[in-house]
N, C-alpha and C positions, 0 to 999 in steps of 0.2 A: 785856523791852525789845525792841521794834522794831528791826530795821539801819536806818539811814539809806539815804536812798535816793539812788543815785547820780542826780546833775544832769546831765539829759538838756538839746542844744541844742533852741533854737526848731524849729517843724515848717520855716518860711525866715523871711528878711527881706530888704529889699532893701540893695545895695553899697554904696547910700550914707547908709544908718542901721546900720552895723556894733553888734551890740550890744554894752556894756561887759564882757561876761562870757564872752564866747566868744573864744577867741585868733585873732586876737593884740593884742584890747584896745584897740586904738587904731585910730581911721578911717585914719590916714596909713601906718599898717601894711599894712592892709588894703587899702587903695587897691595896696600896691607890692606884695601878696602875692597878687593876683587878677591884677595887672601880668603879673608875673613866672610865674605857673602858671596863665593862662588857659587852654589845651588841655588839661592835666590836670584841671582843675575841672569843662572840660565833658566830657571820657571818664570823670568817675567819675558825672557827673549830680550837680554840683555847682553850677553854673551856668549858669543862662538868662535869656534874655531876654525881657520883657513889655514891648510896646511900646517904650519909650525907656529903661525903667530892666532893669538887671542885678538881678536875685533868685540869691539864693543859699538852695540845699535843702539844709536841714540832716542828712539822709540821706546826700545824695552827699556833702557835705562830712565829715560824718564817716569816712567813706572815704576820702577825701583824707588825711587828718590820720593813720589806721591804714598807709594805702603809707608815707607818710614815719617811721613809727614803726622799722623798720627799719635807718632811717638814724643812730640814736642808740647801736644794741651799740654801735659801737666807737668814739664819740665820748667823748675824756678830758676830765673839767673837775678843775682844779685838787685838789680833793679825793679824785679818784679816782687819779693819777695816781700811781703808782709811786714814791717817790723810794731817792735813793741812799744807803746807809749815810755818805756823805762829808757829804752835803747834811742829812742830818735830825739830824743832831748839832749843828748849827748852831744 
């Protein structure tokens, strides 16, 4: 048997056709996530601009996405978190 092959994003597309599979899924995300990390999209060569529309290179953006990957060690979500011999006997 073959491994499956990991899914690779688009070569780009533009900002304002977000595709449904690449995160974060939603145009209205996206809109607030290009907002919010403009300068860092364009230092990683993630985003440019052609004539009047915003392209996003799916190269740089994957870069994008690997800096913030570091941001999640020591991020707890409910499952991961710790709890207290008081509390889990509950």
């Amino acid at each position: 048997m073959s491994k499956p092959k990991a899914a690779s994003l688009p070569h780009s597309w533009l900002s304002s056709d977000w595709p449904g599979l690449v995160a974060p899924n939603r145009q209205s995300a996206a809109n607030h996530l290009i907002r919010t990390h403009k300068d860092e999209l364009i230092q990683c060569g993630a985003l440019v601009r052609v004539g009047r529309n915003l392209v996003v290179l799916g190269e740089g953006y994957a870069q994008f996405l690997a800096r913030k990957a570091k941001r999640v060690e020591g991020y707890e979500i409910a499952p991961n978190r710790a709890q207290s011999a008081e509390s889990a006997g509950k």
